[in-house]
C-alpha angles and dihedrals in degrees: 000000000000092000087045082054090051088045106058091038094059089041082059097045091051086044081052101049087041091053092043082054087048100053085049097051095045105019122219146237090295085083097053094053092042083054091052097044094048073056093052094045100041094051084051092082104064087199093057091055100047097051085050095051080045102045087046091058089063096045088047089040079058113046083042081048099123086041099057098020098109080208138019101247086202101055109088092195087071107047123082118194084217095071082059125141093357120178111248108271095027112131121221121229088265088064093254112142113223094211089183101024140247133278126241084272090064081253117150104245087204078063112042088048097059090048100039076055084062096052091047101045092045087053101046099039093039099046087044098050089049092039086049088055108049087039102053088039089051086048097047093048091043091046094050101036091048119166119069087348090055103048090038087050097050098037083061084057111047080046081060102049094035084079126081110266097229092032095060086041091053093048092046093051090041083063106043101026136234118319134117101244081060095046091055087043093053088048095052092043093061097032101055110075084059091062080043099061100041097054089047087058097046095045089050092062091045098053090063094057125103093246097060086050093050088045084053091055103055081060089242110171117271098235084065099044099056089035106038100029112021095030093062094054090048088059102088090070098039090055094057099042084050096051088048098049094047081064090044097050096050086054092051089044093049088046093044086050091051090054093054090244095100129059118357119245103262092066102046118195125187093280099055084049099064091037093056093044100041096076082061099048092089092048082057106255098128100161096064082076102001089071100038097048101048081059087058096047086046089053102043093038092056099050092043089051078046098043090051096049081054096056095052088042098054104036107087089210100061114087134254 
């Protein structure tokens, strides 16, 4: 009777342990309700909502941009440098009206801004979403590993980050020249070793938790540990340094692009834009940067109020 008892207990025990594996394989409906309370919190700051509704009509003004651009600001055949540095309202021989005005190449600036949002968004979002993934791969591998790895790993990061941010970008695009593929290189060069940093930190203090221990006993592999158990928890901060750097890309980019370093000209982004309208601001001809520029404030202003509600929402310290 006593050996049948054992039995089933340790039966259970093993049913247990299958089910907790389980949970961990497939996950559970505590997902589903801390998704629905990030919701809840996150709703709760109107301003944050409102910057991301914002923020999601110019990504949306961009992707619908051939389809709302009154003119394609890359096609030549349709620009007349006599159109050029027209006030906004005023209306060309053909009977478009230029509502913001028109640059000192005849182009639409209504136009070129929805499609140099295009260019900036591609490349911030783009350069931060590969540098996220090489950085928080490098620190995961660096915070598990731990040991040599670790300090040669980390001493390659703090190198990286010991360099001024749109020094190191303007070396990197003297040498290989304008594009946009090297724009978005350059970026994730310089921006990696920061993903880097803050996943090392996070994994660190999730190795040291009871679930790991427990992953490590049921002998599952170590890549999954570090990338199926450890990676999700790590997520909270990455979210809110990603969202962060993609402001802060555009803002490189833009800045690249004004020194003549970014985008050529015959793809103009938000930056080139500016560049090519702020030599005409003193003759009075304020729209050919004004305009293009406030589009940039609007976009990097919205993902950095976003990205700090984020950040409050997400860390379990700040108060509610």
């Amino acid at each position: 009777m006593t050996d049948t008892s054992e039995q089933g207990a340790l039966a259970e025990g093993g049913n247990a342990l299958a089910r907790a594996r389980e949970a961990w394989e497939t996950g559970g409906p505590a997902e589903a309700s801390l998704f629905r309370e990030f919701l809840r919190d996150f709703a709760r700051s109107k301003v944050a909502v409102a910057a991301l509704a914002v923020f999601a009509a110019i990504v949306l003004a961009a992707i619908l941009a051939p389809l709302l651009a009154p003119q394609d600001p890359y096609d030549l055949m349709q620009l007349d440098i006599m159109d050029g540095r027209l006030p906004p309202g005023s209306e060309s021989y053909t009977g478009m009206t230029y509502w913001l005005g028109t640059d000192d190449q005849g182009r639409d600036l209504l136009s070129g801004i929805l499609f140099g949002l295009r260019i900036s968004l591609v490349v911030g979002a783009g350069s931060a979403l590969i540098a996220a993934v090489v950085g928080t791969a490098v620190g995961l591998i660096a915070a598990y590993a731990g040991g040599r790895t670790e300090t040669i790993v980390m001493r390659l990061v703090d190198l990286q980050l010991s360099f001024p941010t749109i020094l190191t970008a303007l070396m990197i695009l003297a040498v290989l020249g304008k594009g946009i593929l090297n724009v978005v290189l350059a970026l994730v060069i310089v921006e990696w070793a920061i993903y880097a940093r803050t996943a090392r930190a996070s994994a660190m203090a999730e190795r040291r938790r009871e679930y790991v221990e427990a992953a490590e006993s049921l002998a599952i592999p170590r890549w999954r540990v570090v990338f199926r158990h450890i990676l999700p928890n790590c997520f909270p901060a990455l979210i809110v340094i990603a969202t962060i750097q993609i402001a802060s890309a555009i803002a490189f980019e833009a800045t690249l692009s004004f020194l003549g370093l970014g985008v050529p000209i015959t793809e103009p982004s938000l930056g080139l834009l500016i560049s090519n309208g702020y030599r005409y601001m003193l003759a009075g001809d304020y729209w050919t940067s004004f305009y293009p520029g406030i589009a940039l404030l609007i976009t990097i202003v919205s993902i950095n109020l976003v990205g700090d509600h984020l950040r409050d929402v997400l860390n379990p310290r700040m108060e509610r």
